[in-house]
PyMOL Python script that loads the backbone (N, CA, C, O; Angstrom):
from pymol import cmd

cmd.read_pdbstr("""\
ATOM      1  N   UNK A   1      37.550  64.262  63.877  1.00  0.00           N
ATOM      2  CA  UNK A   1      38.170  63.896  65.135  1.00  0.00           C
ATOM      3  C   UNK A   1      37.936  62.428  65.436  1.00  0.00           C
ATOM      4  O   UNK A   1      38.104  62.030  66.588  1.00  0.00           O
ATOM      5  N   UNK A   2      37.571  61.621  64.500  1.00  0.00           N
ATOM      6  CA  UNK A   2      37.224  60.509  64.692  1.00  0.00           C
ATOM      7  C   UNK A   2      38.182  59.263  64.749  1.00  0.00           C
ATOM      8  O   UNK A   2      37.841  58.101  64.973  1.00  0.00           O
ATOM      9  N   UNK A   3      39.481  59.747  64.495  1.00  0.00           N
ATOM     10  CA  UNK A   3      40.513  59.083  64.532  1.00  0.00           C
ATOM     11  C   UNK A   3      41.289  58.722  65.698  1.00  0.00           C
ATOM     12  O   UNK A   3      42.138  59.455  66.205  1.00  0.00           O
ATOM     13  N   UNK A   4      40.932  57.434  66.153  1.00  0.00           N
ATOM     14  CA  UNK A   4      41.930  57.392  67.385  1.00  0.00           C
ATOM     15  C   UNK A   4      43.270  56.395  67.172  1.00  0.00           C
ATOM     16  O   UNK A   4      43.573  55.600  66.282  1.00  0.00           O
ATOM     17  N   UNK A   5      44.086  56.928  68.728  1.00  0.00           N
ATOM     18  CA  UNK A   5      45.332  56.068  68.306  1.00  0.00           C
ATOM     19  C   UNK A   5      45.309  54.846  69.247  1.00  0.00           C
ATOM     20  O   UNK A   5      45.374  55.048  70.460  1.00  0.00           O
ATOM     21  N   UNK A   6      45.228  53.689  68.801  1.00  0.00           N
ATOM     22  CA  UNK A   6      44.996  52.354  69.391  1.00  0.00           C
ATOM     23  C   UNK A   6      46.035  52.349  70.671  1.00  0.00           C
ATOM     24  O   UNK A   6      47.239  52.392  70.415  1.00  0.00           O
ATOM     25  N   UNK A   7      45.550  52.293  72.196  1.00  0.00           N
ATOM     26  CA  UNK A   7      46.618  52.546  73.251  1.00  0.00           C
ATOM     27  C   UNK A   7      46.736  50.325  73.010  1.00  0.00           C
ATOM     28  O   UNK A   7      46.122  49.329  72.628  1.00  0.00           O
ATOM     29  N   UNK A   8      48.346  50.958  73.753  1.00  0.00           N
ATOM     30  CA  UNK A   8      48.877  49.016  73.875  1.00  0.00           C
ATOM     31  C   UNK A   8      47.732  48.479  75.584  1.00  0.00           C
ATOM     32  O   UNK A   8      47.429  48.938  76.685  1.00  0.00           O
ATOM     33  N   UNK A   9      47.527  47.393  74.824  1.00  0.00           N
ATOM     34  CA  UNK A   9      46.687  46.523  75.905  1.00  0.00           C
ATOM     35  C   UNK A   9      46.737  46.764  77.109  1.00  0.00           C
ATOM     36  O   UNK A   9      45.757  46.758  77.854  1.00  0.00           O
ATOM     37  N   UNK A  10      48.325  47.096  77.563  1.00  0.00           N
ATOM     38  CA  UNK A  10      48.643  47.083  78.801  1.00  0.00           C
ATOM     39  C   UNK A  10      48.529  48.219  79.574  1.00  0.00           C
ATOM     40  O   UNK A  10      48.728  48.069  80.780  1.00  0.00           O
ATOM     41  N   UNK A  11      48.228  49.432  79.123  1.00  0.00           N
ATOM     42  CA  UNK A  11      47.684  50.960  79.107  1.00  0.00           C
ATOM     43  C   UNK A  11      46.991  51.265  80.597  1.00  0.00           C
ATOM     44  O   UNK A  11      45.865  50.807  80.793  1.00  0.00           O
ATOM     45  N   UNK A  12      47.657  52.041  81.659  1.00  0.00           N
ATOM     46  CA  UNK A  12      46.781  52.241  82.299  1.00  0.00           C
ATOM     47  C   UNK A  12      46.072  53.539  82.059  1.00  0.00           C
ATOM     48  O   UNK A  12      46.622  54.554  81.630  1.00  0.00           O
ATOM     49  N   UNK A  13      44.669  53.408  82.405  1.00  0.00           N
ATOM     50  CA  UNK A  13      44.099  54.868  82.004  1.00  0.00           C
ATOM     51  C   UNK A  13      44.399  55.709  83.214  1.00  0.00           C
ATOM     52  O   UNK A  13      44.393  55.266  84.362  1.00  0.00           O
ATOM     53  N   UNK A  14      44.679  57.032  82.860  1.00  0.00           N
ATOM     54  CA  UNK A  14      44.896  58.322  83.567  1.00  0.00           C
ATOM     55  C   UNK A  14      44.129  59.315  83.315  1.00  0.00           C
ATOM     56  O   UNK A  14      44.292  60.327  83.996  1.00  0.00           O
ATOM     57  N   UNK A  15      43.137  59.304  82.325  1.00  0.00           N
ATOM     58  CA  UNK A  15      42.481  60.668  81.813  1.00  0.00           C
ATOM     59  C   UNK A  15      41.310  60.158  81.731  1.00  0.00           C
ATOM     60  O   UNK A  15      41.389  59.107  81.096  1.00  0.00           O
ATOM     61  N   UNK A  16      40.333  60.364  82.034  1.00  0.00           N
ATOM     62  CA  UNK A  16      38.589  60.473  82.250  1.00  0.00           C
ATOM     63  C   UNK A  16      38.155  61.601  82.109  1.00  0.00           C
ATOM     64  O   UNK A  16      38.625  62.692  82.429  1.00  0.00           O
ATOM     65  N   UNK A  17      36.587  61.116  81.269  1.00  0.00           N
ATOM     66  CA  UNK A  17      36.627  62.925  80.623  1.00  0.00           C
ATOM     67  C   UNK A  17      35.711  63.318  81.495  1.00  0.00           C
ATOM     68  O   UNK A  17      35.041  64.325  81.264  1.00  0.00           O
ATOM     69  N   UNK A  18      35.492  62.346  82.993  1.00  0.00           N
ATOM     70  CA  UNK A  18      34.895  63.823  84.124  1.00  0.00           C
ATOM     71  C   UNK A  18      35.850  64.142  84.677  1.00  0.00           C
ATOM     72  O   UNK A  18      35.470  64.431  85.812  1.00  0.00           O
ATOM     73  N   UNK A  19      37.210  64.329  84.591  1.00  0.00           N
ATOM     74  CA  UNK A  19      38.260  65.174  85.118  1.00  0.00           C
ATOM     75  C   UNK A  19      38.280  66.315  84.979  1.00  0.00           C
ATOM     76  O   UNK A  19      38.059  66.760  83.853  1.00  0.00           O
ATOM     77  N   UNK A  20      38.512  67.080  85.918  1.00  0.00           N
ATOM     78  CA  UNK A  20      38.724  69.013  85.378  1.00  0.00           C
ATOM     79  C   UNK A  20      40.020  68.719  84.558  1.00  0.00           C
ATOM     80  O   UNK A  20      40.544  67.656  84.223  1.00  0.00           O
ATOM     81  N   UNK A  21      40.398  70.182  84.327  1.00  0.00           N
ATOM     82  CA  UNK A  21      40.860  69.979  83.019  1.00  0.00           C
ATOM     83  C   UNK A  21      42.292  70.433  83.408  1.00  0.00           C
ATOM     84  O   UNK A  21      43.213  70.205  82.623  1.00  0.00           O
ATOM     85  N   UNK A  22      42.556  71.170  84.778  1.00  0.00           N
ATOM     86  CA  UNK A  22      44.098  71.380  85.210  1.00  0.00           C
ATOM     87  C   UNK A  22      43.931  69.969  86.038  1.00  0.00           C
ATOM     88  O   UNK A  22      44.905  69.731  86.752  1.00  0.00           O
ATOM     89  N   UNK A  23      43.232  69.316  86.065  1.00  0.00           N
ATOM     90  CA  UNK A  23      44.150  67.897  86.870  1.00  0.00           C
ATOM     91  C   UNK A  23      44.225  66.823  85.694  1.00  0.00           C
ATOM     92  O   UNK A  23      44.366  65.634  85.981  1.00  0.00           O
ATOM     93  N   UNK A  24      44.150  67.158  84.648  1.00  0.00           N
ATOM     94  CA  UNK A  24      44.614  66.823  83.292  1.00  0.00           C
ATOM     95  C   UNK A  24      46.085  67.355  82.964  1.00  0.00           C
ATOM     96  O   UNK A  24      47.049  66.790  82.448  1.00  0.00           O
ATOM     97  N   UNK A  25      45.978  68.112  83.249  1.00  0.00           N
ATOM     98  CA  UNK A  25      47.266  69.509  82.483  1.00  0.00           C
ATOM     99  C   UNK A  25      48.453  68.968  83.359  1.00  0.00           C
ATOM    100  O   UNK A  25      49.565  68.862  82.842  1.00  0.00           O
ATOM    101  N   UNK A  26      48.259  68.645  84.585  1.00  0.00           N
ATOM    102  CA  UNK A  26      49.006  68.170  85.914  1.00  0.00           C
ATOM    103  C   UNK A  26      50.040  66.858  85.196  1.00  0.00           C
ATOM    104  O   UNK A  26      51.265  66.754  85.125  1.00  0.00           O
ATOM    105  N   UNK A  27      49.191  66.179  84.842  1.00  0.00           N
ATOM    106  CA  UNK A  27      49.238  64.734  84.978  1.00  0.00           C
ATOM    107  C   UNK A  27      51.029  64.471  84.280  1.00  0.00           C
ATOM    108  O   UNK A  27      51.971  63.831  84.749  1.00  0.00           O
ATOM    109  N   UNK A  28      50.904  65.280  83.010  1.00  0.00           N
ATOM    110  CA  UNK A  28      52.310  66.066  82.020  1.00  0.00           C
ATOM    111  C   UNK A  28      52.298  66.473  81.147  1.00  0.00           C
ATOM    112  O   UNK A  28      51.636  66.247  80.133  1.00  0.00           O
ATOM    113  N   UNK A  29      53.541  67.618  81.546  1.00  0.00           N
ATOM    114  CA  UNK A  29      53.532  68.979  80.414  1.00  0.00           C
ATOM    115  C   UNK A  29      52.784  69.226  78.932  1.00  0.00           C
ATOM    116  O   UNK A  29      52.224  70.163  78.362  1.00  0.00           O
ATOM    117  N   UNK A  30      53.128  67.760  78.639  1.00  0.00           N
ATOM    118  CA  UNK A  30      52.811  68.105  76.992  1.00  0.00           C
ATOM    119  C   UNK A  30      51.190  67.695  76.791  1.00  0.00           C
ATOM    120  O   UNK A  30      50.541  67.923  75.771  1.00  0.00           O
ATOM    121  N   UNK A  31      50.853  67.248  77.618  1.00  0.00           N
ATOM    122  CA  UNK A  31      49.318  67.225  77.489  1.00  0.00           C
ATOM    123  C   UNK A  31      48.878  68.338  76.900  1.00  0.00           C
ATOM    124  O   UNK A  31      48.069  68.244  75.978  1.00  0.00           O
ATOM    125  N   UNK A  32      49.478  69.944  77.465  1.00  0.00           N
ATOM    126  CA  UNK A  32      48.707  71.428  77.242  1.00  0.00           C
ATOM    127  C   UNK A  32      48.703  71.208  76.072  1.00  0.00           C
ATOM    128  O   UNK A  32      47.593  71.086  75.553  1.00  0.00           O
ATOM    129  N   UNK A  33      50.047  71.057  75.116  1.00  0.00           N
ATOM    130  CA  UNK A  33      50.190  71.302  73.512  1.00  0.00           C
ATOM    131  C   UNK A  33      49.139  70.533  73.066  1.00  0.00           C
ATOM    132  O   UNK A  33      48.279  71.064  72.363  1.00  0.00           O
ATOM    133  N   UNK A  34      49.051  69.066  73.436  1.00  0.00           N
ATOM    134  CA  UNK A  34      47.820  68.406  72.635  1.00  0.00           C
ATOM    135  C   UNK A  34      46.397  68.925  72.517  1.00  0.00           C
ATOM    136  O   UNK A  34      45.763  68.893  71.462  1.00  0.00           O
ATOM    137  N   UNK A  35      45.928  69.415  73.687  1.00  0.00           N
ATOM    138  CA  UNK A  35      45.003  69.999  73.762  1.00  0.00           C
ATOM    139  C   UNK A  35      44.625  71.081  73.137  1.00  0.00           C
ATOM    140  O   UNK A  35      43.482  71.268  72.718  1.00  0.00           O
ATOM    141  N   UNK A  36      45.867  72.111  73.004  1.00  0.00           N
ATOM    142  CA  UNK A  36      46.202  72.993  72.136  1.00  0.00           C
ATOM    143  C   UNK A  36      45.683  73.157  70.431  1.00  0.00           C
ATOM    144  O   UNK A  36      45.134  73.990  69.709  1.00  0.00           O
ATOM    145  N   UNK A  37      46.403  71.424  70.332  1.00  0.00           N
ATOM    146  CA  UNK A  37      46.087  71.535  68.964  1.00  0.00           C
ATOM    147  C   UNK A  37      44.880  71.058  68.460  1.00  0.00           C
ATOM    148  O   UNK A  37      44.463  71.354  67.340  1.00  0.00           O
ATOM    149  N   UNK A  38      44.376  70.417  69.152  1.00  0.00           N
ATOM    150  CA  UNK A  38      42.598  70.267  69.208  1.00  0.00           C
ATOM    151  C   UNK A  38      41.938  71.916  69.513  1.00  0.00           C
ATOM    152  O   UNK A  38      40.728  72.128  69.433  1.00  0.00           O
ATOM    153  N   UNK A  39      42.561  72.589  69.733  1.00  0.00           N
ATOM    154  CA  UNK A  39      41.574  73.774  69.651  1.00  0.00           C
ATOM    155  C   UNK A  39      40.826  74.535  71.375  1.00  0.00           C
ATOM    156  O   UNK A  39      40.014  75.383  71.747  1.00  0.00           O
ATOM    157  N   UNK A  40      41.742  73.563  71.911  1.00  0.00           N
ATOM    158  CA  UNK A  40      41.278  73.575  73.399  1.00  0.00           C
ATOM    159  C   UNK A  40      42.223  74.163  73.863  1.00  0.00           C
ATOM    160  O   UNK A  40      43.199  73.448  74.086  1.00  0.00           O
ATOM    161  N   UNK A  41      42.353  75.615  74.191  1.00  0.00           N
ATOM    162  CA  UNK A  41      43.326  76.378  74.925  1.00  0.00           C
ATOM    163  C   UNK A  41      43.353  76.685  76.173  1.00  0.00           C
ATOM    164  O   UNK A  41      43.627  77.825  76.547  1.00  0.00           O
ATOM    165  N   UNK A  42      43.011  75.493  77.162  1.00  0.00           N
ATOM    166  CA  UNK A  42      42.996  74.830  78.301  1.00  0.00           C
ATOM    167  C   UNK A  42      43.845  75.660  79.240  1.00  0.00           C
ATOM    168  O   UNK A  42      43.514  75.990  80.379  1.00  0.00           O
ATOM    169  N   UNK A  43      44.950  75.949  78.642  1.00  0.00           N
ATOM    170  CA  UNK A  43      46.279  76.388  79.470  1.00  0.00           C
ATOM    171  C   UNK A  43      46.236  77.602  80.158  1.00  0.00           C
ATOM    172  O   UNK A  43      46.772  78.006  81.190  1.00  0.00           O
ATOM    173  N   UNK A  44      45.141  78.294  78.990  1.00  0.00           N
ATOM    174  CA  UNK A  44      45.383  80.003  80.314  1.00  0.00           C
ATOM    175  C   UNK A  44      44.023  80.320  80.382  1.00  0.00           C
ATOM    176  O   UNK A  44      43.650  81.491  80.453  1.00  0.00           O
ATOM    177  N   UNK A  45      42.973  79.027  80.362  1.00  0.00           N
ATOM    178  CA  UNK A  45      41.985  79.751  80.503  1.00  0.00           C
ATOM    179  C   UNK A  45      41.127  79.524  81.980  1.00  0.00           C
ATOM    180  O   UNK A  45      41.032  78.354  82.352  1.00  0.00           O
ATOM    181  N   UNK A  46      40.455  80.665  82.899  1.00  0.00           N
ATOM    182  CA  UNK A  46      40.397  80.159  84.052  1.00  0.00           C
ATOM    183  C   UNK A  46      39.341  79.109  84.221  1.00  0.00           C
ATOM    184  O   UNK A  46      39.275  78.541  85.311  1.00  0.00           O
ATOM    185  N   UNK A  47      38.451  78.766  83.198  1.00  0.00           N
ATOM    186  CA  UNK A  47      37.317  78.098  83.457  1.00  0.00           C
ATOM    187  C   UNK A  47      37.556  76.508  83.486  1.00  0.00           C
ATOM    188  O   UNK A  47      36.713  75.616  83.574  1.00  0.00           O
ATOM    189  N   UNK A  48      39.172  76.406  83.369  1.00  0.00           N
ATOM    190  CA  UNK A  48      39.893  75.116  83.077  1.00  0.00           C
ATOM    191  C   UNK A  48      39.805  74.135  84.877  1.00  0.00           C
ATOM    192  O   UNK A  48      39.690  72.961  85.230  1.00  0.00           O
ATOM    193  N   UNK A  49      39.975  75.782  85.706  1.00  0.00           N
ATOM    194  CA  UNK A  49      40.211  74.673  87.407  1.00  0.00           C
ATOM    195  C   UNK A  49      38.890  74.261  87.849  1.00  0.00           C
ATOM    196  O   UNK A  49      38.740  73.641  88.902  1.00  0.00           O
ATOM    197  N   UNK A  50      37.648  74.672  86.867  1.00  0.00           N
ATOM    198  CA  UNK A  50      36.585  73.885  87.211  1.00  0.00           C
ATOM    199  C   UNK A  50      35.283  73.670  86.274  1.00  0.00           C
ATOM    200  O   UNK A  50      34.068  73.853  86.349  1.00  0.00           O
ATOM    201  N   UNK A  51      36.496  73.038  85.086  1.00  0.00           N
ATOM    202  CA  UNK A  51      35.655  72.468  83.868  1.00  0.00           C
ATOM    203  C   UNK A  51      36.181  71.085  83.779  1.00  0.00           C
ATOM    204  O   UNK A  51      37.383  70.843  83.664  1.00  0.00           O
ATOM    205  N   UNK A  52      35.077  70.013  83.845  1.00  0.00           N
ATOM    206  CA  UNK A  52      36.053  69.024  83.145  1.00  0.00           C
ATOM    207  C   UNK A  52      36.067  69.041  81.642  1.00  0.00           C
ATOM    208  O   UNK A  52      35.641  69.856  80.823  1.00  0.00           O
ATOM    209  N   UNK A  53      36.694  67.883  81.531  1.00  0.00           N
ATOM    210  CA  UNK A  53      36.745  67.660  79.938  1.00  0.00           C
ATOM    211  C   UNK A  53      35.788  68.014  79.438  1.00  0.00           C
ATOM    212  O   UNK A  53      35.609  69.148  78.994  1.00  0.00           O
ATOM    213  N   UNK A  54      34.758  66.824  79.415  1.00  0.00           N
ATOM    214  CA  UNK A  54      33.561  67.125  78.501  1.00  0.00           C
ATOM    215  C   UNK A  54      33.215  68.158  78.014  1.00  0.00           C
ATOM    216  O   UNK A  54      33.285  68.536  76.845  1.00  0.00           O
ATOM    217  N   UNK A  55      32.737  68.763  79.117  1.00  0.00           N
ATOM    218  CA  UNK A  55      32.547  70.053  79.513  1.00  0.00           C
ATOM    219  C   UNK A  55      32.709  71.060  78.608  1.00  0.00           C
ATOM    220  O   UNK A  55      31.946  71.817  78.007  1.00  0.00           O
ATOM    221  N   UNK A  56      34.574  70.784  78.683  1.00  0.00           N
ATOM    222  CA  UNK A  56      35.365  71.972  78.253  1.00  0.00           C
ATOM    223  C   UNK A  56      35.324  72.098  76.667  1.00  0.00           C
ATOM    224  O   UNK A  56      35.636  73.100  76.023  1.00  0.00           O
ATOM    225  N   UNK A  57      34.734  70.492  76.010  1.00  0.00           N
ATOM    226  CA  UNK A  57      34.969  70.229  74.543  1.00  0.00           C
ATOM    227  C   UNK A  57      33.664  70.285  73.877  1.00  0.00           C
ATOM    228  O   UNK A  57      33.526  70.466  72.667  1.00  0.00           O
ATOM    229  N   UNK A  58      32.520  70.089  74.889  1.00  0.00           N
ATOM    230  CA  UNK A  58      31.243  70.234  74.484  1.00  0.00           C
ATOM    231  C   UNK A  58      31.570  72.449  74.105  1.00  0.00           C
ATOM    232  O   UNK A  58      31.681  72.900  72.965  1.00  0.00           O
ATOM    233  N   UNK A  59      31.633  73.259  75.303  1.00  0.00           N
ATOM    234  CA  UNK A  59      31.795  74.751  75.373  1.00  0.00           C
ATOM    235  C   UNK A  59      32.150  74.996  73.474  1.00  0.00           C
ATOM    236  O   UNK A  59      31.443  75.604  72.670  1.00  0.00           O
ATOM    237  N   UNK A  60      33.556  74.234  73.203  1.00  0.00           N
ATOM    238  CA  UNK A  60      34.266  74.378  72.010  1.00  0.00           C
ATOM    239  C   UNK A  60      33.727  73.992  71.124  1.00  0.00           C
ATOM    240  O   UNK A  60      34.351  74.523  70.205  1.00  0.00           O
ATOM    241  N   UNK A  61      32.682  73.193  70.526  1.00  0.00           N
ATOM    242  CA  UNK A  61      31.711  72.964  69.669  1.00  0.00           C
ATOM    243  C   UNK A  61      31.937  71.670  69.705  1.00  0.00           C
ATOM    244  O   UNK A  61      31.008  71.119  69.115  1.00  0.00           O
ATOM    245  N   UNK A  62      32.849  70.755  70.173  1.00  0.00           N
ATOM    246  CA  UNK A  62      32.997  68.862  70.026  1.00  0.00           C
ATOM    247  C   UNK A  62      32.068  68.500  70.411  1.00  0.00           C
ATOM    248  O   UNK A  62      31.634  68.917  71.485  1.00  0.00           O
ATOM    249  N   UNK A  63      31.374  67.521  69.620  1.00  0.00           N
ATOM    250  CA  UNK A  63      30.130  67.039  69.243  1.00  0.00           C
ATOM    251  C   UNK A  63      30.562  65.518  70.698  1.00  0.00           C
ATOM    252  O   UNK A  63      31.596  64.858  70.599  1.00  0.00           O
ATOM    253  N   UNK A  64      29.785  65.344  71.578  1.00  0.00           N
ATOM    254  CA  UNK A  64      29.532  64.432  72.577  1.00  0.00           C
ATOM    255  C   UNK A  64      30.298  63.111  71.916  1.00  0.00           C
ATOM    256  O   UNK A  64      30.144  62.419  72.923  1.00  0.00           O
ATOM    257  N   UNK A  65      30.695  62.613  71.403  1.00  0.00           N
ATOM    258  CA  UNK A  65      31.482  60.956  70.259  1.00  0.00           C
ATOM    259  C   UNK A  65      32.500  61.539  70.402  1.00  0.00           C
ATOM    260  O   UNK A  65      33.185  60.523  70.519  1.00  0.00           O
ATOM    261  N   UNK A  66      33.519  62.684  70.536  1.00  0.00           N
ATOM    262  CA  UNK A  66      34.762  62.700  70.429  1.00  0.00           C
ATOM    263  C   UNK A  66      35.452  62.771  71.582  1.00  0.00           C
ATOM    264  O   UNK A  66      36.676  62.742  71.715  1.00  0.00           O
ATOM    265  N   UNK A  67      34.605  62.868  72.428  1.00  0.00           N
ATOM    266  CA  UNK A  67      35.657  63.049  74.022  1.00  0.00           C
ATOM    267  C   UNK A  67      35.770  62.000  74.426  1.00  0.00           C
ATOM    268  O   UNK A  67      36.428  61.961  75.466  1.00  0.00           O
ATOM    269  N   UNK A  68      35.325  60.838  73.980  1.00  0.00           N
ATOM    270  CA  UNK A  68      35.997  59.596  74.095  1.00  0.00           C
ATOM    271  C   UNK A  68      37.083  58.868  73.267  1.00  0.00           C
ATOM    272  O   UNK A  68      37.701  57.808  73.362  1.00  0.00           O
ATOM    273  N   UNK A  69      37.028  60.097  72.264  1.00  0.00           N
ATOM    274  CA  UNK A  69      38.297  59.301  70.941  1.00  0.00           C
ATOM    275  C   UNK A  69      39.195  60.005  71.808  1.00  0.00           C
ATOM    276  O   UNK A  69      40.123  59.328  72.251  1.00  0.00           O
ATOM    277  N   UNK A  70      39.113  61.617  72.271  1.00  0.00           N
ATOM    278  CA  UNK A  70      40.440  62.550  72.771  1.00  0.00           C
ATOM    279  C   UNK A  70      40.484  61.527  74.365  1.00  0.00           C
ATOM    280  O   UNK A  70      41.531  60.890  74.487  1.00  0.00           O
ATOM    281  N   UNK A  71      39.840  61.422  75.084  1.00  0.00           N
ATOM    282  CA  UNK A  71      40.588  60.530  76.340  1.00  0.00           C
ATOM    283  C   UNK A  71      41.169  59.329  75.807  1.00  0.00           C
ATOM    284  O   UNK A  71      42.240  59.142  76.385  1.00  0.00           O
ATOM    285  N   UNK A  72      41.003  58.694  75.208  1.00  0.00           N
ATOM    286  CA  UNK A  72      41.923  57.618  74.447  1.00  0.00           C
ATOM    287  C   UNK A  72      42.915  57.826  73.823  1.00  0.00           C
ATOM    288  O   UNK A  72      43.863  57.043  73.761  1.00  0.00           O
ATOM    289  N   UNK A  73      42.811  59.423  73.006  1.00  0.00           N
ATOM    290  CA  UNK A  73      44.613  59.338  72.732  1.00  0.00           C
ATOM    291  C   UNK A  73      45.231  59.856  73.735  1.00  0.00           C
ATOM    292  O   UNK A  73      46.361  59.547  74.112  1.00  0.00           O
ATOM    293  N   UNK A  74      44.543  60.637  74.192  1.00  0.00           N
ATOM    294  CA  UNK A  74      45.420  61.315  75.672  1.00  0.00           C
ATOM    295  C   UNK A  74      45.949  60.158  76.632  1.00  0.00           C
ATOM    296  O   UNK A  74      47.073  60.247  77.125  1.00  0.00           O
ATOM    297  N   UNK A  75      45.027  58.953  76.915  1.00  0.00           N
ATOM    298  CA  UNK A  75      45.703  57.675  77.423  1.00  0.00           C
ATOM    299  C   UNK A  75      46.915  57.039  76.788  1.00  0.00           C
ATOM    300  O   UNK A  75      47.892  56.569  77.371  1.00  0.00           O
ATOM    301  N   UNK A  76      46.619  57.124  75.146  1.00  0.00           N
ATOM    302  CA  UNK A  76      47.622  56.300  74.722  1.00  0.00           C
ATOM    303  C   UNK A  76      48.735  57.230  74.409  1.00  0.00           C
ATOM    304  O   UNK A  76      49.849  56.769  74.164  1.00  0.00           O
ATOM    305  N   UNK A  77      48.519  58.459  74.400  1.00  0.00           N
ATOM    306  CA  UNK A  77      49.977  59.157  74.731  1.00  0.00           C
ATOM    307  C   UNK A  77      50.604  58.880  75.788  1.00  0.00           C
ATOM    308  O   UNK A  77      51.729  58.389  75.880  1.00  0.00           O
ATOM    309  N   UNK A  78      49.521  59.349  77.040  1.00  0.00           N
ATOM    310  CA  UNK A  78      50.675  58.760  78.429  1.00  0.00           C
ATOM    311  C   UNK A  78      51.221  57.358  77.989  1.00  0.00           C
ATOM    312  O   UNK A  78      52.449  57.312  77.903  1.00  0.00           O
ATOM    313  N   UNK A  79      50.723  56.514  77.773  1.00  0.00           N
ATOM    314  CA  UNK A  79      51.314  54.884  77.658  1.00  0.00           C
ATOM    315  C   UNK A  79      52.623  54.870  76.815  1.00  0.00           C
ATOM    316  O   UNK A  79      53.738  54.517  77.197  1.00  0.00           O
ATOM    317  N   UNK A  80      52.242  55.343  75.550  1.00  0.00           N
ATOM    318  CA  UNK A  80      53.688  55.414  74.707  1.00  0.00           C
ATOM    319  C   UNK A  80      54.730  56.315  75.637  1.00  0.00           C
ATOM    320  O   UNK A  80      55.808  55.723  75.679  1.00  0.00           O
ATOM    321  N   UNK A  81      54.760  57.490  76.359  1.00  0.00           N
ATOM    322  CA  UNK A  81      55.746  57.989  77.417  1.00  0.00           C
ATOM    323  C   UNK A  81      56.050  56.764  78.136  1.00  0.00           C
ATOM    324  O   UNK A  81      57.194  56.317  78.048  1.00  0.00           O
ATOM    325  N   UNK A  82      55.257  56.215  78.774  1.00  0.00           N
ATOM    326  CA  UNK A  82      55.196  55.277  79.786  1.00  0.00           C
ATOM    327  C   UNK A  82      56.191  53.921  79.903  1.00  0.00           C
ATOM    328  O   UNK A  82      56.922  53.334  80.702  1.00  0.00           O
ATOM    329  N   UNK A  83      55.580  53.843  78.236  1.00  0.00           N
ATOM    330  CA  UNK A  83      56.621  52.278  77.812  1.00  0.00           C
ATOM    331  C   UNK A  83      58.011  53.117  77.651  1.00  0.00           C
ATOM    332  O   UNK A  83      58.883  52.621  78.365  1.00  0.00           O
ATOM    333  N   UNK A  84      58.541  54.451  76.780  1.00  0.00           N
ATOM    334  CA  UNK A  84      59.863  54.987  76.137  1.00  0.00           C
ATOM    335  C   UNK A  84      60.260  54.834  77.373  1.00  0.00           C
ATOM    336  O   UNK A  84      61.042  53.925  77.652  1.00  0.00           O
ATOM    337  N   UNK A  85      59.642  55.959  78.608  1.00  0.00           N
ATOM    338  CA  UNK A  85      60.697  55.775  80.043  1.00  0.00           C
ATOM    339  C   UNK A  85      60.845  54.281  80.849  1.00  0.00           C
ATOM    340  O   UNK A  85      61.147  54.124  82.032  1.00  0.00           O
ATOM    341  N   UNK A  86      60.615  53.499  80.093  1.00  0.00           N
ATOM    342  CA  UNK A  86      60.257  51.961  80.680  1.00  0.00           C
ATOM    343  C   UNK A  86      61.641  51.589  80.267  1.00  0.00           C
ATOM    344  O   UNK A  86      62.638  51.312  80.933  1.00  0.00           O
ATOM    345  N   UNK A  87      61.379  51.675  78.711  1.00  0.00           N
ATOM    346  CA  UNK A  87      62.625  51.015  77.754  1.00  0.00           C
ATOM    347  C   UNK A  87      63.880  52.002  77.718  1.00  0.00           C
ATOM    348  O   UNK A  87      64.868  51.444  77.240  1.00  0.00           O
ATOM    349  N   UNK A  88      64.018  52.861  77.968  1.00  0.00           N
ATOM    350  CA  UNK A  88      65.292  53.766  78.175  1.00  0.00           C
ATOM    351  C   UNK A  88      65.590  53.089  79.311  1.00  0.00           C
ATOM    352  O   UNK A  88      66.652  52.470  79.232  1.00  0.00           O
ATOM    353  N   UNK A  89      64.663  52.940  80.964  1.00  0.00           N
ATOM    354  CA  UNK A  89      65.407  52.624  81.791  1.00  0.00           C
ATOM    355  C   UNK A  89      66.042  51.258  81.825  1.00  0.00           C
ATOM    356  O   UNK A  89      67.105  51.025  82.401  1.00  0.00           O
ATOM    357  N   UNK A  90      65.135  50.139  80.998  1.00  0.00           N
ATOM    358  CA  UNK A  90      65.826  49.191  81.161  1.00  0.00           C
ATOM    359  C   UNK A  90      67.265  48.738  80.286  1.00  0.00           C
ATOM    360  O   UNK A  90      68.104  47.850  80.440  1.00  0.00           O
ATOM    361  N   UNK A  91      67.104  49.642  79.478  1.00  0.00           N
ATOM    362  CA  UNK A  91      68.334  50.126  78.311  1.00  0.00           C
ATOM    363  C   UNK A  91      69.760  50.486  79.540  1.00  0.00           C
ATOM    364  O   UNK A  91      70.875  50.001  79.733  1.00  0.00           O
ATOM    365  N   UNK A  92      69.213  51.225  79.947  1.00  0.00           N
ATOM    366  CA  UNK A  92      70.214  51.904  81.043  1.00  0.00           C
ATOM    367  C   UNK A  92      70.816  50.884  82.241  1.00  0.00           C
ATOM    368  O   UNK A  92      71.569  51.292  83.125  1.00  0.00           O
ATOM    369  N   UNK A  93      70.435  49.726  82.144  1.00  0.00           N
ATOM    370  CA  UNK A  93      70.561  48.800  83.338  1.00  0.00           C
ATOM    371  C   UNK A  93      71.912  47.729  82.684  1.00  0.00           C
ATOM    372  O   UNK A  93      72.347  46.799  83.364  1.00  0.00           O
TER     373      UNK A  93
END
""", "prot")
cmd.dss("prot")
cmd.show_as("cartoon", "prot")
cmd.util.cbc("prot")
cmd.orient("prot")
């Protein structure tokens, strides 16, 4: 899990891993799937409206070093959304 995806400079962060984990899920849809595929089945589980991250990845066996690689791609996912609906809209102008 040591692989992260480099967010662009301009990145605002949205995900902190003392966040619970449905005001993660909130933030957008496809967050659940990512989480998903890390092994974190966040989505129907109830301990999600008052686990945060850490928390929730320490429970799953993630060793304390990776919940800072997963809030960083989870940031630099929102950002890449962030910039596409940026550049579609200004496409659209």
């Amino acid at each position: 899990m040591n692989e992260q995806i480099n967010a662009p400079e301009t990145a605002e962060a949205f995900v902190t891993k003392d966040m619970i984990v449905t005001d993660i899920l909130d933030i957008d849809d496809d967050i659940a799937g990512l989480l998903m595929q890390m092994g974190l089945h966040c989505v129907g589980c109830l301990a999600a409206s008052g686990e945060d991250l850490e928390t929730a990845m320490a429970v799953h066996g993630y060793p304390p070093e990776d919940v800072d690689t997963v809030v960083d791609n989870l940031n630099s996912f929102l950002a890449y959304k962030r910039a596409c609906r940026e550049s579609d809209a200004a496409s659209d102008t």
